[in-house]
N, C-alpha and C positions, 0 to 999 in steps of 0.2 A: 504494500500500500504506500509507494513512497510518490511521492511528487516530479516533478520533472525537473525541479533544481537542485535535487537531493543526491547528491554523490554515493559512490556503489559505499563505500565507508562508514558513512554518515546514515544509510539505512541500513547496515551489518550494526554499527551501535544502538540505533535505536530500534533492531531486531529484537537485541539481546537486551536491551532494559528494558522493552517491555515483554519479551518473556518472563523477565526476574520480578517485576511486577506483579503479575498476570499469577506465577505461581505464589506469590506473598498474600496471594488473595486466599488461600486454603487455611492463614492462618487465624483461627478466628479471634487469638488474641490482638495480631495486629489490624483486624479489622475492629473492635473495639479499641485501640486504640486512636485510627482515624476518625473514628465517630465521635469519642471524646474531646476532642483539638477540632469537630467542626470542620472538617475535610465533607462527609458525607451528605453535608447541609449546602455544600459550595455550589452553585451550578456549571460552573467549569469544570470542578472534578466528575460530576452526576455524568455530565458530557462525556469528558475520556471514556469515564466506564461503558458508556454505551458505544463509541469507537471502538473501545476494546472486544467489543464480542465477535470479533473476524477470529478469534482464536478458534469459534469454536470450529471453524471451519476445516476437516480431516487433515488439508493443506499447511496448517501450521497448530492444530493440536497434538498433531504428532511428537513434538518436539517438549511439548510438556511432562516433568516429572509428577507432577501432585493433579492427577485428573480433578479431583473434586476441586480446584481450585476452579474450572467454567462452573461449577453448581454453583457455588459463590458469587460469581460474576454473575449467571443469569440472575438470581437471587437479589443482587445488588441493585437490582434496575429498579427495586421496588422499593415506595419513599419508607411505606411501612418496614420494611426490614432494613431499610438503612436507618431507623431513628432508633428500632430496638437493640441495636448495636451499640448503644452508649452504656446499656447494662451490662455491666459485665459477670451476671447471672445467666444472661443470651448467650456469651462467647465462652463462658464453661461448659452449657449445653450443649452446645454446638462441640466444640473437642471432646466433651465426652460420648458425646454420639459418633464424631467422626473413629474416636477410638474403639467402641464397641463393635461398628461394621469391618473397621480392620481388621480386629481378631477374629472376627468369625470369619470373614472372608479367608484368613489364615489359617484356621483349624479347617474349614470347608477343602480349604486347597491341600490341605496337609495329607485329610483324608481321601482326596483323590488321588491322588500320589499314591497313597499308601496301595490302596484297591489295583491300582495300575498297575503296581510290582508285581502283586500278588498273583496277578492274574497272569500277567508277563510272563514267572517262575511257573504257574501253571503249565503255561504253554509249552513251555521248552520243555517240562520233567513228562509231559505227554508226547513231545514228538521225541525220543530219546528211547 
């Protein structure tokens, strides 16, 4: 998305900062923090955020480490969850939720794994 007076360099930097952005959005203490300081009250900032949702685009979500950081973003675009973000009772909620589907999603993964071996080790000790 660079402009036409924008040098190959100059959109390679602001590739990468607003990647580093864009995944800063997963954390939900630094989004209670912008909502505290009146970032998310700003209409300039309200603006970027909504610029920013070309991430979610296959074309450069790919390049994201912290997916749920586009939940956030989409999230963001609404006035109501960017004003409940000053509490920072919201932004424990939110990482304890984000925490919770981690682990299970890690246990869930773990146990596929596990079945996959097993069944793998099946295989061979039958064709043998």
């Amino acid at each position: 998305m660079a402009s036409a007076m924008e040098t190959e360099e100059q959109a390679r930097n602001r590739f990468q900062s607003e990647l580093e952005f864009v995944q800063c959005l997963a954390n939900p203490n630094y989004l209670n923090f912008l909502a505290q300081r009146g970032y998310l009250r700003e209409k300039p900032f309200v603006n970027y955020l909504k610029y920013l949702l070309y991430w979610k685009d296959p074309e450069y979500a790919k390049y994201l480490k912290y997916p749920q950081s586009l939940h956030m973003l989409e999230l963001l675009q609404y006035e109501h969850f960017r004003k409940e973000l000053v509490n920072a009772q919201c932004a424990k909620f939110i990482d304890e939720q984000q925490l919770l589907h981690w682990q299970h999603y890690s246990r869930k993964r773990t146990r596929l794994q596990q079945a996959l071996a097993e069944q793998q080790q099946h295989s061979n000790a039958t064709a043998k």
